[in-house]
Structures are given as structure tokens and as C-alpha cells.
TORFITI-890684 format. One record per atom (N, C-alpha, C): x, y, z. Coordinates in steps of 0.05 Angstrom, whole numbers, plus 5000, padded with zeros to 4 digits. Layout:
N
XYZ...
This chain:
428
625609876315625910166313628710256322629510416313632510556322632610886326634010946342634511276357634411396330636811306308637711476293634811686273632411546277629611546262629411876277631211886298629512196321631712426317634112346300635912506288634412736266635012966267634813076239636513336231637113566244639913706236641113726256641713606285642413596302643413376313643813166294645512846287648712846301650013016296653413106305652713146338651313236352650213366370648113116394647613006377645712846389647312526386649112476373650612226368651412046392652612296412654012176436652112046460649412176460648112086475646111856468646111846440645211546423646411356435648311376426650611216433650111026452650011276474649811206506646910966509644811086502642610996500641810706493643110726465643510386452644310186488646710366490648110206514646410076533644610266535643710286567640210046557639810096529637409986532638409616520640409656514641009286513640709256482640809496472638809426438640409176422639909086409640708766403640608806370641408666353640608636321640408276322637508196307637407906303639307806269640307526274641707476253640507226249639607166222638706796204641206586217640006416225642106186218643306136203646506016190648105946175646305716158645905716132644705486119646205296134648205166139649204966152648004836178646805056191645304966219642204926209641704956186638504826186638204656172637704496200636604126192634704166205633703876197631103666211628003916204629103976171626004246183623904026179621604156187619504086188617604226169616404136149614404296124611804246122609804456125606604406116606404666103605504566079604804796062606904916056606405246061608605476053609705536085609505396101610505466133612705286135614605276152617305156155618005246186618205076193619205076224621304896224624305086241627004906250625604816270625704526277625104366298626904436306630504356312631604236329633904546338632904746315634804996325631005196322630405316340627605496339628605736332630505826327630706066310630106146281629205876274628006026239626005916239623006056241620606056229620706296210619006106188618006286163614706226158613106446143611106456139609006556163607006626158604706786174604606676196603106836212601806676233599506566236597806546207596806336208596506116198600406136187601205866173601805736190602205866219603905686238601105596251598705756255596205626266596005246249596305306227595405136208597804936215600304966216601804726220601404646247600204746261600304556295598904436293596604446273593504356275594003996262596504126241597803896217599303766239601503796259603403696277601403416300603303176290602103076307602103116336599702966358599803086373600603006393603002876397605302906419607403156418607203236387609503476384607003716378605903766393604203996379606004266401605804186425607104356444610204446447611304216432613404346432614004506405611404526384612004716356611204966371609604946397608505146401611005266413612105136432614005296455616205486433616805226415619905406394618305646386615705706373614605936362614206126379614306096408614506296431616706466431619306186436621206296435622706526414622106376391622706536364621406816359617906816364617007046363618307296386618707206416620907346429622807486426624607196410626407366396627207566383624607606351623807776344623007986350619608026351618308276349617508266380618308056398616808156419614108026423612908046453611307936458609408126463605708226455605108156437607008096405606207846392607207826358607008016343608408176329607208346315607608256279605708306263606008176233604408436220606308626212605008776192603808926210601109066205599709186222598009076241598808746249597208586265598108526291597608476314598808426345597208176338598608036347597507826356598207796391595607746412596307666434596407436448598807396464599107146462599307066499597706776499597906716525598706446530599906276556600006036552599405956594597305856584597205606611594605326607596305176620594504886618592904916630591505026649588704966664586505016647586805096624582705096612582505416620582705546628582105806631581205976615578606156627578206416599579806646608580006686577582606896569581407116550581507356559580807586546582407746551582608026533584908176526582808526534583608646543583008936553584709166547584309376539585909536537584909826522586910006518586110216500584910196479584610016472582509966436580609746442579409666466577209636474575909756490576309886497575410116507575209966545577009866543578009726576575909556584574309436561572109266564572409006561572608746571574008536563571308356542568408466546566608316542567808246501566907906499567507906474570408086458571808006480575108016471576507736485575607496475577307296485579207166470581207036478583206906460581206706458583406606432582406216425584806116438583605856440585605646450585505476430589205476422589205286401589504996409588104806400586704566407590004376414589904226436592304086431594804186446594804566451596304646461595704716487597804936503596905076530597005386517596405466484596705646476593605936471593106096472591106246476592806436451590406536442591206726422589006946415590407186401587407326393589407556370588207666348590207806333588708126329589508246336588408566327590008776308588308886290589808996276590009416286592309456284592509716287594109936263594710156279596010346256598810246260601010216231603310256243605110466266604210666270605310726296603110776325601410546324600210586360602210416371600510636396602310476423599110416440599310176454597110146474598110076491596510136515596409976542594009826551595009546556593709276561593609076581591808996589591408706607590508466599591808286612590508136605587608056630586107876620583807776638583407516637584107366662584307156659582107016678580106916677577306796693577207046717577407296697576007486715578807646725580007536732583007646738584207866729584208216729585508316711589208236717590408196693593708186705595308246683597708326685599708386665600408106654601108216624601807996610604307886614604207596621606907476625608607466617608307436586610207426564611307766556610307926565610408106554612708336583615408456581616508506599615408886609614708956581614509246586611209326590612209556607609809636613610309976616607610016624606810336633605310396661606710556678605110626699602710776693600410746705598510886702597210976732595911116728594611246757592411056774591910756760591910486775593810286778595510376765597810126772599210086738600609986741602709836719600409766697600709766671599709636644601109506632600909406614602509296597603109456570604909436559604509586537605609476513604009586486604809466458605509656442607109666431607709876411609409726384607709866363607209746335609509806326610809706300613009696294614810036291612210116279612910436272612910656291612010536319613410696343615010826350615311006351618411206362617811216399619410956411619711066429621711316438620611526467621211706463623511736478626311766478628911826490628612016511626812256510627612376533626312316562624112056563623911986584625711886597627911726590630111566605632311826618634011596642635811816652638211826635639911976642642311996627644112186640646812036644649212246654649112506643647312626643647512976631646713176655647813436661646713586672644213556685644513556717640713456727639813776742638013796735635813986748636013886788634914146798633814036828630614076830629813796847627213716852625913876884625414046888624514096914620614076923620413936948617213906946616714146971614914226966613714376996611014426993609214537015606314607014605514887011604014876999603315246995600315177008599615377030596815457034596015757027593615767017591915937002590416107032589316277023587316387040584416427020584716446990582316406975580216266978581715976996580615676993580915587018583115657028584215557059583915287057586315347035587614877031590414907032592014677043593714707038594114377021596814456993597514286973599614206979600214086965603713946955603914076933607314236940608014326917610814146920611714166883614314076872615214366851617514456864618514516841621414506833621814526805623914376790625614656789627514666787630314966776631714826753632414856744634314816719637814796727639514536709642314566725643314856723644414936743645915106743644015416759642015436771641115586778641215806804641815546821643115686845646615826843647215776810649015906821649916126799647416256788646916466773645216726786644816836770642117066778640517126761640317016728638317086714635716956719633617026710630716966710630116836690628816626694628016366675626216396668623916276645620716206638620116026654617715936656616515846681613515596668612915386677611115336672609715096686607515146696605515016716604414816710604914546725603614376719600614236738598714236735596814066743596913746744597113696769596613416780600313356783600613516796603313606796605313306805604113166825605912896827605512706808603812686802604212386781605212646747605312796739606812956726610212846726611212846757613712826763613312456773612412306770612312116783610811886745609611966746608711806724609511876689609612076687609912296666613712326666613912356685617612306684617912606672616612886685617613146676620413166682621013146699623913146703626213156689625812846676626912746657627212816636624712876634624513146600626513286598624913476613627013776621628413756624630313566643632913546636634113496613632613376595634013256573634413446543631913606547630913886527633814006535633514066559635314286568638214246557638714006564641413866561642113926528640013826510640513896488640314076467639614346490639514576485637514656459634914446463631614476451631014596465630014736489629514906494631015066512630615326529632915446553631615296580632815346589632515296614630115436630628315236636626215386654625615236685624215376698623515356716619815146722620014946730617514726732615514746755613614806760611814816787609814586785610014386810608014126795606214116824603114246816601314246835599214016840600013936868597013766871594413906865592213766870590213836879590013716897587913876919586413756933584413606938582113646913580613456908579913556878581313356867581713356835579213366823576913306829574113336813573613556823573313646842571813966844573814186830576014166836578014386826578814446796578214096785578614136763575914146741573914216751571714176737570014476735571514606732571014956727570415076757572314966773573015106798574015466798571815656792573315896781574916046820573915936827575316056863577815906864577515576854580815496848582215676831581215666814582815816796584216176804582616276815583116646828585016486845585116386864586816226887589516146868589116066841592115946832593716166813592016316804593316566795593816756805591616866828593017116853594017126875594816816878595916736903598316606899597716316883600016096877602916316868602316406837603516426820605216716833603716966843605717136863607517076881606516806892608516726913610116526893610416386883612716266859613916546850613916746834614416936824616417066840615917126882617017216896618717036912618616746899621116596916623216546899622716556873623616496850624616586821627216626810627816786797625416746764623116836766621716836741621217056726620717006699619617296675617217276686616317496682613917506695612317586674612517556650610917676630608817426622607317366604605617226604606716936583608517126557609416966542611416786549611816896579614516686585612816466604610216476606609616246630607316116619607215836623605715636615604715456632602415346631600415216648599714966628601114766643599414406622598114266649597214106631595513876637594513686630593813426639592013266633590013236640587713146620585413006619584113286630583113246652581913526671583313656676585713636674588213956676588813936658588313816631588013986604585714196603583314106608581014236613581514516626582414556653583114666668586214906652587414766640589214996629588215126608586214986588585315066564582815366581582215346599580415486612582215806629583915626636586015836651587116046632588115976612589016116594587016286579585016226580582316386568582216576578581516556600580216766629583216926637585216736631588516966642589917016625589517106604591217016581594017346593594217466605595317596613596817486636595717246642598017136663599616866647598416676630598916456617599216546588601316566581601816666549601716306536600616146549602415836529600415736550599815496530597815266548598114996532599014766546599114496545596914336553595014296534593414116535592713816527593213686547594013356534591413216536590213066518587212986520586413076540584713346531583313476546580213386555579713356578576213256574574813456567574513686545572413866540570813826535570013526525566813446520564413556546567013516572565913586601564513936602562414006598562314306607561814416583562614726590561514956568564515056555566814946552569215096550569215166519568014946500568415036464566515206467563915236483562615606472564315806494565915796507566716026517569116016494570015856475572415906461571416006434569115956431567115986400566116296414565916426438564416666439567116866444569716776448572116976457573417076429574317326429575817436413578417256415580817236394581817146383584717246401586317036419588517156444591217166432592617326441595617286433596617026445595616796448596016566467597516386450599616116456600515906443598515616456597215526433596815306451597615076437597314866451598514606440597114376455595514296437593414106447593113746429593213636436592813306428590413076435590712866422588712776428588912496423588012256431589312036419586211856405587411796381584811686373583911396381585111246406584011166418582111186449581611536448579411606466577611776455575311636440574411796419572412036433570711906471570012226462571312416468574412366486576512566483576912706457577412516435578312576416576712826394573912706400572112846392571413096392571113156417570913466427572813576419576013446423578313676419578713696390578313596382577313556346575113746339573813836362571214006356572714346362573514366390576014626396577514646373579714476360581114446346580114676319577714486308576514716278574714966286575014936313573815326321576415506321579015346331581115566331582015556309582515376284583015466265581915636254579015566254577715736227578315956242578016076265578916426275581616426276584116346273586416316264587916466298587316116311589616136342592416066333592916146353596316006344595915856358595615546351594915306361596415136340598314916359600014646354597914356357596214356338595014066342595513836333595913536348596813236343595113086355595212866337594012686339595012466326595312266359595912046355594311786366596211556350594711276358595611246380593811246394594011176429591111186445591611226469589311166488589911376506588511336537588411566557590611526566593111546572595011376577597311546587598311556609601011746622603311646591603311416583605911296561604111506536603311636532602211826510603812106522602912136533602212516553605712416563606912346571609512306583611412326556611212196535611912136508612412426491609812616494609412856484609413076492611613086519609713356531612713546514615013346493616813546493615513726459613313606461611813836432611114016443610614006470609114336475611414506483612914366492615914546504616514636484617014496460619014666448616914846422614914856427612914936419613515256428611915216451612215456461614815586468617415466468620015596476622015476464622315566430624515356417626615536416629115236420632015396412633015336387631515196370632015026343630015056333631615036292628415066284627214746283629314486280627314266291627714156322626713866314625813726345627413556356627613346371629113206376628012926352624712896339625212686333623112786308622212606290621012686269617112686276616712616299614112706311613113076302615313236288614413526298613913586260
């Protein structure tokens, strides 16, 4: 995949920091060997393997199953090792062929090997590799859409662990994953850093008297703030550290900003205190985050105070939780970011099927690898159409996954606050 795919009238504009990018991510182009350098091949069937240079395999991957099987068996391991190396080379580790991953493992002890992830539903039962006979090789092939992305483990005699062969991964709210992404992937540019204009990060605690808790707050200003006086838009995030910690808001925003997709706003990233009660139609949380939180942000902080300028996202249960907020406040939240929302959870599609029709923006997603996420918001989704919300709905191949919701949150930004009529990438 290449940046230039995230170009579209803003190419002159966006060139310099491509540029940069290529730099920074090592991007490489593979080249054939010179007919001159291929000797000693080796032939079964329609498969061809360079023995003595491993840079040119041709044919499937299960022409190469079929030639190890054909390879006598002193050299079976080392047809295997060059096809490691070579697939590396290439597409990366998982193999990718068309719309297929192949996953790949290698150790000599006899071990069982099973594969976990977003498209098994994190279940390893009856997801094991084969071991091809002869080798220290494990294998298993799944087919997907050209553009998913998953996050994966491997399981090895019980073991969950990241894949060896495989360098990239995703933080998640248990630890590191692994991750695969299919040829047609657009990874997304504005998570990385970049010499551009940086925002300031400040954390502090706000206590309530609604609730009598006290949180962790973060909030973000935009470059150049302290040394202006105008009033910015504003928008609240739920689960406010791993937001800025896993989700990489920061990063975004700086990067929107930088490229003048959206203006400059102002970020508020709230803990909870105890994330199942608060977020599970906590309506006293809620009076506590709208007549308390949001006045005191308002009065420390240069913000519009109108509704259309301020926005409330979330995940999973602070999707829930904003899709709810915005209902009940639509006079305080003009915009709501909902990233696989759990609405299956509760009564929220009949309070949205019994409400008159809001001046509200929302922007909601869903990944069709969490189907009963997917489901429900697929169910919200054809109640606000048919009453005609102004609602931004996507859906993609993916799973529950921060590398989804981190990837996308710049559709709701510029959703709700564009400075262009396109995006940074052809996702919009």
C-alpha cells in the first residue's frame, strides 16, 4: 500500500509530509532478480523455488505445500526456511495471497498451535495450524475482505503469545496484539508523530459533588492557544486515558489541525471511575458530566458554548454512553462519536425509535467483525435513516479493536467540523 492512495485534492499540500512519512516508516520497493542470478532452480510442477538465491519463489502457496512434500527429506527445511525468508520479504508475515492470510509458525518441539483473534471470535477451539510433515513449520490459511485489518494471537499448548514472525502489532486494553492487515488496507497517517505544530497535553482531577468522585482529567489545547484569545469547539472524550494512550488522540488532532481538515479545537479525555456502572445508563453520571464537568471546562477554558460546537465520543460503552448523552442533551452535545457502540446493551434503539427527530450530527461505525456490535448498530443505523438523522454511518472489516476506533476517529472530526470539502484519505 502507498500514502499517495490518501491523497485527493489536497496532493500539493499533503506531498511534504508524505514525503516525510515514507522516510520515517523505512517503506522499501521489492525488485526480481537479474535472469543472470537464477540458477540451480529447483522444479515440481508449476512451483519453482531459487535454491541457492531465496528471493524468487513463484506459484501458490499450495504449490509450495506440494513441493516440500516432493523435496527430499534432508532439504525439506531448508525449502522451508528460504520460503520464510522470501514471504518476509514480500507481503509480510502473516503470507498474504489474494484474499488469503496464511498463518505461519515455526518450532521443533511437536507443539499445538492455534490461531485467535478478531475473526474467531478470540476463541482458539478448532483453529489449529497443520504441521507440515518433515518440517518445524505450522500453518493455517484464512480468507478475508481485501481491506480487513485484524488483531491476533497466537496459542501455543495453551500459551496465548504474539506472533514471532510477525513485527507489528496493536495495543489493546489487555496488552499488545498482533496485527494483520490485508493488502487493501489504508494504513492510517495521522496516528504517527510528525515535526508539525504540537498541541499541549495537561492531566488534572475534577471532583463532582453529584457523585462525590473524584477523576482523571486530560485536556488537550490546540498549537498556538495560550497565546491567542479566541474560543475554540470543544469535544469530550470517554475513557479518556487509553483515548490518549491507546487511540493516539493526540496525534490525530494534531495532525487534522496541522492540515487544516479541521480548526483547531479543544480535547477533554475523561476517566471513569468505575466504567461499568457509569457507563451502563448511569443517568446521575451523566447530570454530574453535563452540569458539573462541562461548566467547569467552559469556565477554565476558552470554549463555544453552543451545542453545535461541542462533541462527546466514545467507545464500545462510551459509544453507548454518547449515543445516550446526546439524546437526553442534545442542547448541550450538538455532535456525537460513536465507535462500536454496545447498544445491543439496554433500551437506547427504543428511546431513539420513540424521540422526535434532533438537530444532532452523529457518526457512528461498526466493524463487521463484532457482529452483535455490529448488529444492533445496524439496527440504530435503519431507525435514523428511515426518520432522516443527520447521521455518518461506516462499516468496516475489523474487530473490537483500539487499531479500528484509533484509525477512524478522523471521520467523525471532520464530520462534524470540516475545513475541506474532502478527507485526508479515500475512507470518506
Amino acid at each position: 500500500m502507498v500514502l499517495s492512495q490518501k491523497l485527493n485534492q489536497n496532493i500539493l499540500r499533503f506531498l511534504p509530509i508524505l514525503l516525510f512519512s515514507l522516510i520515517v516508516l523505512n517503506i522499501s520497493s521489492c525488485t526480481t532478480a537479474p535472469e543472470s542470478q537464477i540458477y540451480e532452480l529447483y522444479e515440481t510442477d508449476d512451483f519453482s523455488v531459487l535454491r541457492a538465491d531465496p528471493e524468487l519463489f513463484t506459484g501458490s502457496f499450495n504449490d509450495f505445500i506440494t513441493s516440500v512434500y516432493q523435496t527430499p527429506a534432508d532439504q525439506k527445511q531448508a525449502l522451508v526456511d528460504s520460503f520464510l525468508q522470501w514471504a518476509d520479504s514480500t507481503t509480510g508475515i502473516p503470507y498474504i495471497e489474494d484474499t488469503t492470510a496464511y498463518f505461519l509458525y515455526v518450532n521443533g518441539s511437536n507443539p499445538q498451535v492455534a490461531v485467535a483473534g478478531d475473526f474467531t471470535g478470540w476463541d482458539p477451539e478448532n483453529q489449529n495450524l497443520t504441521n507440515l510433515s518433515g518440517t518445524n513449520l505450522y500453518y493455517a490459511g484464512y480468507q478475508f475482505e481485501n481491506d480487513a485489518r485484524q488483531d491476533y494471537k497466537l496459542v501455543v499448548n495453551g500459551n496465548w503469545i504474539l506472533d514471532p514472525l510477525n513485527p507489528t502489532t496493536c495495543s489493546g486494553g489487555y496488552g499488545p496484539n498482533s496485527e494483520l492487515s490485508m493488502a487493501g488496507y489504508i494504513q492510517p497517517p495521522e496516528i504517527e508523530t510528525y515535526a508539525i505544530p504540537h498541541g499541549s497535553l495537561f492531566s488534572t482531577t475534577f471532583s463532582d459533588t453529584t457523585q462525590g468522585r473524584t477523576r482523571t482529567v486530560r485536556i488537550y489545547t490546540p498549537p498556538g492557544y495560550s497565546e491567542g484569545a479566541e474560543s475554540y469547539r470543544s469535544i469530550y472524550f470517554h475513557d479518556g486515558s487509553e483515548q490518549v494512550d491507546l487511540g493516539f488522540a493526540e496525534n490525530v488532532l494534531d495532525f487534522l489541525i496541522s492540515q487544516e481538515l479541521i480548526p483547531p479545537i479543544i480535547a477533554i479525555f475523561v476517566d471513569p471511575t468505575d466504567r461499568m456502572e457509569e457507563y451502563s445508563y448511569d443517568y446521575d453520571f451523566m447530570d454530574m458530566f453535563v452540569n458539573e464537568l462541562v461548566p467547569w471546562i467552559d469556565g477554565q477554558y476558552r470554549t463555544m458554548p453552543e451545542a453545535e460546537n461541542r462533541a462527546v465520543a466514545g467507545v464500545s460503552l462510551g459509544g453507548l454512553s454518547s449515543l445516550l448523552f446526546t439524546l437526553r442533551h442534545p442542547d448541550v452535545f450538538g455532535n456525537c462519536g460513536a465507535y462500536s457502540p454496545a447498544i445491543w446493551f439496554g433500551d437506547l434503539i427504543d428511546q431513539y425509535e420513540a424521540s422526535e427527530v434532533l438537530t444532532v450530527r452523529i457518526y457512528m461505525d461498526a466493524g463487521t467483525y463484532e457482529p452483535s456490535i455490529y448488529n444492533s448498530a445496524l439496527s440504530l443505523q435503519g431507525i435514523l435513516d428511515d426518520e432522516q438523522w443527520n447521521l455518518n454511518w461506516k462499516v468496516w472489516h475489523e474487530g473490537h479493536s483500539w487499531g479500528a476506533w484509533r484509525a477512524h476517529l478522523d471521520d467523525a472530526l471532520t464530520y462534524f467540523w470540516p475545513m475541506e470539502t474532502s478527507g485526508i484519505d479515500d475512507r470518506y
